[in-house]
mmCIF file as gemmi writes it, N, C-alpha and C atoms, coordinates in Angstrom:
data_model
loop_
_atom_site.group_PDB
_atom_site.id
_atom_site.type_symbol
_atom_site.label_atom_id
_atom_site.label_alt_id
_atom_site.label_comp_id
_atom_site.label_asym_id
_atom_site.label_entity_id
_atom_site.label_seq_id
_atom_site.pdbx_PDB_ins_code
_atom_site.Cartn_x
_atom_site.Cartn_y
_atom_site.Cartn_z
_atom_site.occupancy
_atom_site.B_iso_or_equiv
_atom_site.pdbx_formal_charge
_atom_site.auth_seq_id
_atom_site.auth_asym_id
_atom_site.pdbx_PDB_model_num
ATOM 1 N N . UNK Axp A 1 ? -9.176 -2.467 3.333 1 0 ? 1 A 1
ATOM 2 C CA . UNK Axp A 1 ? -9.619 -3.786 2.989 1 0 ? 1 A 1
ATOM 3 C C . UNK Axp A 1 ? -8.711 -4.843 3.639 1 0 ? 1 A 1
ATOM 4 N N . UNK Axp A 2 ? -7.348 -4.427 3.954 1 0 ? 2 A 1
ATOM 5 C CA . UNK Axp A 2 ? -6.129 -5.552 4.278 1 0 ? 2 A 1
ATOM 6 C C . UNK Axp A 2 ? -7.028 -5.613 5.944 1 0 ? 2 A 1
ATOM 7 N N . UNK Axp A 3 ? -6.828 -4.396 6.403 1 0 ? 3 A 1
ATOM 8 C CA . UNK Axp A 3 ? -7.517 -4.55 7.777 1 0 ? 3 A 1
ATOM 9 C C . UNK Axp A 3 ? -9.057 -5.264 8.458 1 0 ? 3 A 1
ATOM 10 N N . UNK Axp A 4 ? -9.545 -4.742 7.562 1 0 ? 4 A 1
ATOM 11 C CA . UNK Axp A 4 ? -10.96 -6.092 7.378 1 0 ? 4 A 1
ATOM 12 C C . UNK Axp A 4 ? -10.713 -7.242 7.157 1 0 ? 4 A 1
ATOM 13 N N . UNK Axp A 5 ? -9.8 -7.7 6.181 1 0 ? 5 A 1
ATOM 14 C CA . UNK Axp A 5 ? -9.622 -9.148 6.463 1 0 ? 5 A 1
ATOM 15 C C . UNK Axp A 5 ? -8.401 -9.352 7.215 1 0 ? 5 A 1
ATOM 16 N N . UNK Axp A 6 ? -7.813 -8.627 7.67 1 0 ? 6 A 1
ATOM 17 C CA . UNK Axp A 6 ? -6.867 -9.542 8.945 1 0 ? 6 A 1
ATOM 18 C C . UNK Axp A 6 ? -8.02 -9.609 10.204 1 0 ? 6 A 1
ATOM 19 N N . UNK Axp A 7 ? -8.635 -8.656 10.655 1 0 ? 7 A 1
ATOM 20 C CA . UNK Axp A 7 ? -9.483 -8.846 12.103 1 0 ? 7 A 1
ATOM 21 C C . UNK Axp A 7 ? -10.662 -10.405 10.945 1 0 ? 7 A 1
ATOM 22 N N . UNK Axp A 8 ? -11.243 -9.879 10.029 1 0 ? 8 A 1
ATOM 23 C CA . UNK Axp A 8 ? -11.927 -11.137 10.005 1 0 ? 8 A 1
ATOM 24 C C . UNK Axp A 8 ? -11.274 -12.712 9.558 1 0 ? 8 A 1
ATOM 25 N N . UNK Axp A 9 ? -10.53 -12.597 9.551 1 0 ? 9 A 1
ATOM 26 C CA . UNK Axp A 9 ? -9.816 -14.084 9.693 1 0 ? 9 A 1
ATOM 27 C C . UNK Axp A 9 ? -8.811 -14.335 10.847 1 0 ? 9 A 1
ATOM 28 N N . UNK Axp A 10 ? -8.895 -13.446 11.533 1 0 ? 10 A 1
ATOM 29 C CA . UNK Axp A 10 ? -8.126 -13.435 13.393 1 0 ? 10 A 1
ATOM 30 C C . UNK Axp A 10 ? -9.245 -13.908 14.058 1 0 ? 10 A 1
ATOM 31 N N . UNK Axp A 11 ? -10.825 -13.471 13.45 1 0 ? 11 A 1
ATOM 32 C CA . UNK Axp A 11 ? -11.689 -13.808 14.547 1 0 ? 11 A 1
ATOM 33 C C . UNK Axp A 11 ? -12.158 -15.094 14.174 1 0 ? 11 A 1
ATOM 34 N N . UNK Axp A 12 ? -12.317 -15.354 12.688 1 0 ? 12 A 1
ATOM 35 C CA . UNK Axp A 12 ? -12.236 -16.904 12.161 1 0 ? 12 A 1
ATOM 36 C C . UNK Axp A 12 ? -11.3 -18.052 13.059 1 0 ? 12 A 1
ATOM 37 N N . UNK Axp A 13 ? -10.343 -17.609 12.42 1 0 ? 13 A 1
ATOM 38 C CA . UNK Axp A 13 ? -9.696 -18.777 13.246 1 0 ? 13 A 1
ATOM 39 C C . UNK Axp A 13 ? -9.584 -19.09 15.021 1 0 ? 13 A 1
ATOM 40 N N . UNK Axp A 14 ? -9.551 -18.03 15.767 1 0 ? 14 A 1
ATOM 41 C CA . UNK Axp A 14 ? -10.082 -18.053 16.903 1 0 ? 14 A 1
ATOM 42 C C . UNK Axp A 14 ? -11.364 -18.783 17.163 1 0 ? 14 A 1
ATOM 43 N N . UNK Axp A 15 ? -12.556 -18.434 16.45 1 0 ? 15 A 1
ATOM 44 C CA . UNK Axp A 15 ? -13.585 -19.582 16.729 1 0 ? 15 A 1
ATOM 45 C C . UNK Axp A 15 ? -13.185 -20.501 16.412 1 0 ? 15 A 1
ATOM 46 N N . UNK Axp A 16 ? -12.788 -21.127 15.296 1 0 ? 16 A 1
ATOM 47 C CA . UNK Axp A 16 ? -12.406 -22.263 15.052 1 0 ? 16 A 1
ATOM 48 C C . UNK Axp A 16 ? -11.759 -23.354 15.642 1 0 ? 16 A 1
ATOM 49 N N . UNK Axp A 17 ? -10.245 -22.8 16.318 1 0 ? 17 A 1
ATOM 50 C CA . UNK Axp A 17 ? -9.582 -23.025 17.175 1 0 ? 17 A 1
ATOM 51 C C . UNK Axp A 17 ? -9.57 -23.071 18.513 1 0 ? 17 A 1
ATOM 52 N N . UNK Axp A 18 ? -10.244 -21.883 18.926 1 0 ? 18 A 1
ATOM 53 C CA . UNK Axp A 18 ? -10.095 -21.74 20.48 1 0 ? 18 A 1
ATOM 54 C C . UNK Axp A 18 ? -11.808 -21.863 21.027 1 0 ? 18 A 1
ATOM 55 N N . UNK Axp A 19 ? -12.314 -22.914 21.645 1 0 ? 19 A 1
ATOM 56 C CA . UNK Axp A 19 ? -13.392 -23.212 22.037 1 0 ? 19 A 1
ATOM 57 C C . UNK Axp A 19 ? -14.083 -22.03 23.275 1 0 ? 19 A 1
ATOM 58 N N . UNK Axp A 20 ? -13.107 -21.7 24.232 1 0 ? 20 A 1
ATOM 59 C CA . UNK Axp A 20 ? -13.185 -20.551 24.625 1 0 ? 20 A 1
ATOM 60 C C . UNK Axp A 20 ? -13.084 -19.17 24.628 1 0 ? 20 A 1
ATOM 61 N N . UNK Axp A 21 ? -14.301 -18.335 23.67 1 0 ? 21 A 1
ATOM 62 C CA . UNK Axp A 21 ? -13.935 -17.245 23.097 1 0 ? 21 A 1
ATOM 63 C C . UNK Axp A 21 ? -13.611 -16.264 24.488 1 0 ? 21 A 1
ATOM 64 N N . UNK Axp A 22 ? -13.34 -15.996 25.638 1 0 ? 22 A 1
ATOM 65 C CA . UNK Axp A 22 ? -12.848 -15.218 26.327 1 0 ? 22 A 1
ATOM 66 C C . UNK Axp A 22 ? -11.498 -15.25 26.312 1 0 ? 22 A 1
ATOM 67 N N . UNK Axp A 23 ? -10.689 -15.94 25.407 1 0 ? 23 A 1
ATOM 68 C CA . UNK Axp A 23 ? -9.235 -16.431 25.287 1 0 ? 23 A 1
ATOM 69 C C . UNK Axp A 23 ? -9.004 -15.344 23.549 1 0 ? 23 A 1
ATOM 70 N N . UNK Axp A 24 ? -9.61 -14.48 23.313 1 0 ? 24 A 1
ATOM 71 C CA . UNK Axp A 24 ? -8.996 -13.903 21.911 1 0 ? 24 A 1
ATOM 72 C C . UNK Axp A 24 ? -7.493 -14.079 21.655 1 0 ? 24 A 1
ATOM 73 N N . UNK Axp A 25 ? -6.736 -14.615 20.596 1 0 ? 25 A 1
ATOM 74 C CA . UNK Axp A 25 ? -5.619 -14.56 20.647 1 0 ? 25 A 1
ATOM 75 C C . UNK Axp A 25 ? -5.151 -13.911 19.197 1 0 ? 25 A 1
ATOM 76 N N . UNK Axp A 26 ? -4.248 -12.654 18.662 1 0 ? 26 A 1
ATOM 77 C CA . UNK Axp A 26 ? -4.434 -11.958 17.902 1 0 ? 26 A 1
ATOM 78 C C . UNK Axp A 26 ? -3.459 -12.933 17.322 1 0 ? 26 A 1
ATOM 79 N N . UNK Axp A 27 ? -3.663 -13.736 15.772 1 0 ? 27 A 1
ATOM 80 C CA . UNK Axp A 27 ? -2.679 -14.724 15.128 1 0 ? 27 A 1
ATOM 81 C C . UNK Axp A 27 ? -2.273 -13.503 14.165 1 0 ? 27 A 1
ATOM 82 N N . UNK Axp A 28 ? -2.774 -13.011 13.562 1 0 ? 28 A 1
ATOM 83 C CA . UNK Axp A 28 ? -2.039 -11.926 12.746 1 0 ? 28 A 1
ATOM 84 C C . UNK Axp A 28 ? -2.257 -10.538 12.847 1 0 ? 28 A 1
ATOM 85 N N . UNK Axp A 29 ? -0.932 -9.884 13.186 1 0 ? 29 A 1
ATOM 86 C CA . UNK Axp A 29 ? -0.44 -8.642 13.701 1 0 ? 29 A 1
ATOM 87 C C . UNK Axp A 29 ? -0.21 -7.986 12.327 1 0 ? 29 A 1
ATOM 88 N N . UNK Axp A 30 ? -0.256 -6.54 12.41 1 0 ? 30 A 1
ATOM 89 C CA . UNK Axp A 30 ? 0.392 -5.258 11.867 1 0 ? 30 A 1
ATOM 90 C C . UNK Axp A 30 ? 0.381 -4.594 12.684 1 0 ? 30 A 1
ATOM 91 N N . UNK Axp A 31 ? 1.515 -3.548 12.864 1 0 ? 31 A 1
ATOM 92 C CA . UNK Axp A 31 ? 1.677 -2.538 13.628 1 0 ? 31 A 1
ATOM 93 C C . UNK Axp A 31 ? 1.294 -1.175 12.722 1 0 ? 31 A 1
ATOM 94 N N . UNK Axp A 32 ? 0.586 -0.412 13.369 1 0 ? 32 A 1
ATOM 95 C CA . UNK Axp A 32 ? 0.148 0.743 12.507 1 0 ? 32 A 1
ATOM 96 C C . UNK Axp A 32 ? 1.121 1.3 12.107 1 0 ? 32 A 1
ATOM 97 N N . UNK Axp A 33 ? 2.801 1.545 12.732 1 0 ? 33 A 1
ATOM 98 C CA . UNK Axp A 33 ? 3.655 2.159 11.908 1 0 ? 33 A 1
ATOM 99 C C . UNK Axp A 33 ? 4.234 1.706 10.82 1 0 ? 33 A 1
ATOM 100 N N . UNK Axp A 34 ? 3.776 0.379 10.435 1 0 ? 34 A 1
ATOM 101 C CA . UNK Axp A 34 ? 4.507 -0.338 9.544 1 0 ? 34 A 1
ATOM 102 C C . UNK Axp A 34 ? 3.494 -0.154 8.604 1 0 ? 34 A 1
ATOM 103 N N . UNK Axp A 35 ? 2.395 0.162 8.269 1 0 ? 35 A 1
ATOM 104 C CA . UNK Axp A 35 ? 1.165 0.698 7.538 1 0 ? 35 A 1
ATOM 105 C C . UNK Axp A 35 ? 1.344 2 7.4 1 0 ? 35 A 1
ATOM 106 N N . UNK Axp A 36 ? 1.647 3.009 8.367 1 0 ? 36 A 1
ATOM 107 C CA . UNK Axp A 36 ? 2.045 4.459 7.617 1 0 ? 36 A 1
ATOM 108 C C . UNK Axp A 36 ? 3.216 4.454 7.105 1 0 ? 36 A 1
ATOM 109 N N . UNK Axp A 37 ? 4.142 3.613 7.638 1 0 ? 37 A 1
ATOM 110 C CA . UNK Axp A 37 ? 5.402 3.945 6.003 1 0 ? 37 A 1
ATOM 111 C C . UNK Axp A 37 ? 5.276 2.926 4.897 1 0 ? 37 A 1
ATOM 112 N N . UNK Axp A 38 ? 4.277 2.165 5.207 1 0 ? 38 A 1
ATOM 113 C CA . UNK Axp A 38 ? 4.343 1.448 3.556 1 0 ? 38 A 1
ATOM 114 C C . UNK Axp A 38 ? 3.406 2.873 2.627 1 0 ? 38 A 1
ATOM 115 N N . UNK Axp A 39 ? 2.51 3.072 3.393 1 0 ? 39 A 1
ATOM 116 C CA . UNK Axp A 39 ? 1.607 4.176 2.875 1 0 ? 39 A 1
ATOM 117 C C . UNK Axp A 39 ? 2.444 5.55 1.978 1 0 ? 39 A 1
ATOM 118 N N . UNK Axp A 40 ? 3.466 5.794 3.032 1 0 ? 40 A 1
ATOM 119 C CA . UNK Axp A 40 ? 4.212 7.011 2.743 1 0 ? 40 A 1
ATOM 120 C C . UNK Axp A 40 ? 5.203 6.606 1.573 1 0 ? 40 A 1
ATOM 121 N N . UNK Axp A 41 ? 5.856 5.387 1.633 1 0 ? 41 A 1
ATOM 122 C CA . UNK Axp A 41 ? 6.806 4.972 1.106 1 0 ? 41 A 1
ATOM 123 C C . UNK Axp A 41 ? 6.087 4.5 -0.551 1 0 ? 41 A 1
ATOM 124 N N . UNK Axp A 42 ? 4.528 4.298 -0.462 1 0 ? 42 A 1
ATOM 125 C CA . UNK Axp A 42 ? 4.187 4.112 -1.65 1 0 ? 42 A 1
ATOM 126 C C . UNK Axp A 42 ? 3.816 5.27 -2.56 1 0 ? 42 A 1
ATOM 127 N N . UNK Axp A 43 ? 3.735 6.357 -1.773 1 0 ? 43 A 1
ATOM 128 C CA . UNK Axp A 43 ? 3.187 7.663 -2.092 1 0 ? 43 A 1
ATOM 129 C C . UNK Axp A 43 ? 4.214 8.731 -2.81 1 0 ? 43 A 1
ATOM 130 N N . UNK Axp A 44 ? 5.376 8.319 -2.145 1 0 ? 44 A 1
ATOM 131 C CA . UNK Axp A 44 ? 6.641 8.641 -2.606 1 0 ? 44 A 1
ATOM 132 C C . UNK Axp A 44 ? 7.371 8.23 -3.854 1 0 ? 44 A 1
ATOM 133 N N . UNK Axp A 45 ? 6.951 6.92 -4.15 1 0 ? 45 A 1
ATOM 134 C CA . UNK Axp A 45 ? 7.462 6.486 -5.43 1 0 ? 45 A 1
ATOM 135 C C . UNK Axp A 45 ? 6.56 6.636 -6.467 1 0 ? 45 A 1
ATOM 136 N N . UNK Axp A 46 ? 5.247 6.509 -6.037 1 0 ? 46 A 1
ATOM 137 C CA . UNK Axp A 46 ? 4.487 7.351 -6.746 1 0 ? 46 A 1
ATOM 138 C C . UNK Axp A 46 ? 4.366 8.693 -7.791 1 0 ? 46 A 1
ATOM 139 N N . UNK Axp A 47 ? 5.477 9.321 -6.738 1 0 ? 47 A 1
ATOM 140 C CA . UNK Axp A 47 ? 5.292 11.033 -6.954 1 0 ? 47 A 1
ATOM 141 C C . UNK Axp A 47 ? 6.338 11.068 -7.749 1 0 ? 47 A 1
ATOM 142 N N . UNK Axp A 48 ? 7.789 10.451 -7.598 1 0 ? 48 A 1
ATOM 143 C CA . UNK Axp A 48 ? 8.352 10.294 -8.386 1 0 ? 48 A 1
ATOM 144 C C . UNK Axp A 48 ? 8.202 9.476 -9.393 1 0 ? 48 A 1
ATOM 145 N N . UNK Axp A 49 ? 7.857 8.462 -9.916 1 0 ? 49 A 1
ATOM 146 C CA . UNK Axp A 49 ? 7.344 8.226 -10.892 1 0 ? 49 A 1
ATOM 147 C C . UNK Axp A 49 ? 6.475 8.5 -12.173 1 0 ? 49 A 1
ATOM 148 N N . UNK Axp A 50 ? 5.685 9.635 -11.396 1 0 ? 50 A 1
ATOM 149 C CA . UNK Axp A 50 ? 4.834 10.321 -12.269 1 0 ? 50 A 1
ATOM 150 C C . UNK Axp A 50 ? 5.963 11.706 -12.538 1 0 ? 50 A 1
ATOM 151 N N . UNK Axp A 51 ? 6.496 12.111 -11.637 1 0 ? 51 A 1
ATOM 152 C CA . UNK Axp A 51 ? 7.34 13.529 -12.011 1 0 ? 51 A 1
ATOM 153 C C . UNK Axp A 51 ? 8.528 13.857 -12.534 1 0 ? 51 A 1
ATOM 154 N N . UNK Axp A 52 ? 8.998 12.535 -12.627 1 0 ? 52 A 1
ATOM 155 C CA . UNK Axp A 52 ? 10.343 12.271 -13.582 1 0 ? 52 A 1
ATOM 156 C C . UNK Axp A 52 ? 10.112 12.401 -14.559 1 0 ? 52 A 1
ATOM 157 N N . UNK Axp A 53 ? 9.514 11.532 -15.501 1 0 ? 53 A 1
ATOM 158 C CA . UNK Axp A 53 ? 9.046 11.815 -17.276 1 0 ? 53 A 1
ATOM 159 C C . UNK Axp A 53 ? 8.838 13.095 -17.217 1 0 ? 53 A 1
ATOM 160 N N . UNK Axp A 54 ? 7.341 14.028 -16.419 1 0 ? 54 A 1
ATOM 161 C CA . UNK Axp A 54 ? 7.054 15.055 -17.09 1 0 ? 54 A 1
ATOM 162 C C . UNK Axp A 54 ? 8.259 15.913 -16.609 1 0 ? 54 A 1
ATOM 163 N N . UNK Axp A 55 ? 8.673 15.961 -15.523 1 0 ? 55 A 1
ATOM 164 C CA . UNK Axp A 55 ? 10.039 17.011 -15.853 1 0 ? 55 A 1
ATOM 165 C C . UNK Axp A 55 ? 10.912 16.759 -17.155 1 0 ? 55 A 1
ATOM 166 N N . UNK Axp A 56 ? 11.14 15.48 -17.552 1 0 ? 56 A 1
ATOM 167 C CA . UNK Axp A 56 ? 12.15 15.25 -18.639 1 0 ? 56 A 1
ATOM 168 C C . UNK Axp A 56 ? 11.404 15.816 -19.651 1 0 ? 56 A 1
ATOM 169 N N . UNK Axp A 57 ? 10.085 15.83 -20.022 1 0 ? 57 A 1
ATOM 170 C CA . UNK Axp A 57 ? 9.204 16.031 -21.275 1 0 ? 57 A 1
ATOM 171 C C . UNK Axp A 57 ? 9.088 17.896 -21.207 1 0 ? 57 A 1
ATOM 172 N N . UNK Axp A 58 ? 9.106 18.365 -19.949 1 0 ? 58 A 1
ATOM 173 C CA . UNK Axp A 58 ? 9.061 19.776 -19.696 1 0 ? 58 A 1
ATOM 174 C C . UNK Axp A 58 ? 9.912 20.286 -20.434 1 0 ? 58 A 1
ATOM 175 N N . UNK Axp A 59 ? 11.613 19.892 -20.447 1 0 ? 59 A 1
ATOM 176 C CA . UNK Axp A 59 ? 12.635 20.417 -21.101 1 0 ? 59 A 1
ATOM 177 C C . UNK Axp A 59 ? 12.613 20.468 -22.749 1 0 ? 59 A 1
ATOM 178 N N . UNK Axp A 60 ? 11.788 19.605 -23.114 1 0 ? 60 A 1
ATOM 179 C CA . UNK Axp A 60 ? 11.48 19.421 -24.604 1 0 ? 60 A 1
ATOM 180 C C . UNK Axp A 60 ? 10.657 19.978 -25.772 1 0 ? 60 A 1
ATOM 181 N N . UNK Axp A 61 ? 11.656 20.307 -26.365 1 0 ? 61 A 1
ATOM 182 C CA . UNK Axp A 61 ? 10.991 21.694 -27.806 1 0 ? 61 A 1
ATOM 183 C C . UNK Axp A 61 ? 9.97 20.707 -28.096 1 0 ? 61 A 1
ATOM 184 N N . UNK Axp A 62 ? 8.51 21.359 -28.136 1 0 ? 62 A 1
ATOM 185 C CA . UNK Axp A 62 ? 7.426 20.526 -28.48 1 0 ? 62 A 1
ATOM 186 C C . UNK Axp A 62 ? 7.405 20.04 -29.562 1 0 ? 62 A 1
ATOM 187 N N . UNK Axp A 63 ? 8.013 21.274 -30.938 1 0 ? 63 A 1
ATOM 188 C CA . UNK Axp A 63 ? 8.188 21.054 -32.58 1 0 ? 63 A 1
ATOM 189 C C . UNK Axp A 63 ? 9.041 20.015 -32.285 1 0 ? 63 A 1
ATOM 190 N N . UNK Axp A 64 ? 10.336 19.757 -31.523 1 0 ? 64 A 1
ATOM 191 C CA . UNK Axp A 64 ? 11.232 18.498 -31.673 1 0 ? 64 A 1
ATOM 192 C C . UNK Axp A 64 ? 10.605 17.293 -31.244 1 0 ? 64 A 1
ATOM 193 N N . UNK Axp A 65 ? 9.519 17.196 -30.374 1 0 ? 65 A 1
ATOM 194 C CA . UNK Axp A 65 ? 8.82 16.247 -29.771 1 0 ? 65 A 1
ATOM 195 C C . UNK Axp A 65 ? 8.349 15.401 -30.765 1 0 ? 65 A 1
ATOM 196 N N . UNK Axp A 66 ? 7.385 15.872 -31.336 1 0 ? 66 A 1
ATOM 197 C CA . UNK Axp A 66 ? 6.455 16.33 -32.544 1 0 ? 66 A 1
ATOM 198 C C . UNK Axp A 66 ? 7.471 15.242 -33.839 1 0 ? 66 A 1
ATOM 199 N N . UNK Axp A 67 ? 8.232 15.997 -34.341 1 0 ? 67 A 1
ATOM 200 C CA . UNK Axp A 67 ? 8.811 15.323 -35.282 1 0 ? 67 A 1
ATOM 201 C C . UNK Axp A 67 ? 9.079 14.302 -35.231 1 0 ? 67 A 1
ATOM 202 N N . UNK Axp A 68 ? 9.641 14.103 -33.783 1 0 ? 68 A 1
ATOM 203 C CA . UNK Axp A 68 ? 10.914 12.591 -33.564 1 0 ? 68 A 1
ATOM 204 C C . UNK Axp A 68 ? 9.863 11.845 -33.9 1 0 ? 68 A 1
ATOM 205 N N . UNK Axp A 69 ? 8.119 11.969 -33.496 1 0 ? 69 A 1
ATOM 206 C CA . UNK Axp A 69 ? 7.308 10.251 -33.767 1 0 ? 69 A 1
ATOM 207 C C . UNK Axp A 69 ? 7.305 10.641 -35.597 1 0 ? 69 A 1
C-alpha cells in the first residue's frame, strides 16, 4: 500500500508540476533494501515479542499459575 501511494503521488505531483511529462522526475524515493530490513527488522521483534512471555509462561507450574489470579 506504502508503494502505491508513493508511485501515485510521484506521478501526481509530476503532472502537476512538470508540464512536460517526458521529464518524469522521481520526488519520493525508497530503496528496496531499506524495505527488506524494515520488513525483517519488523518480523524479528515480532517473534520476539510473542516468544518471550510464552517461554516465561512455559516454565510455570500451571496449579501455581492458576492460583496466583
Amino acid at each position: 500500500m506504502g508503494w502505491f501511494l508513493n508511485n501515485l503521488l510521484n506521478f501526481a505531483l509530476n503532472k502537476m508540476l512538470i508540464k512536460d511529462s517526458s521529464n518524469f522526475v522521481r520526488i519520493f524515493y525508497v530503496p528496496l533494501p531499506l524495505v527488506i530490513a524494515t520488513l525483517l527488522f519488523a518480523l524479528l521483534l515480532s517473534a520476539v515479542a510473542g516468544l518471550y512471555p510464552a517461554i516465561r509462561a512455559s516454565r510455570l507450574d500451571p496449579v501455581e499459575a492458576l492460583r496466583y489470579e
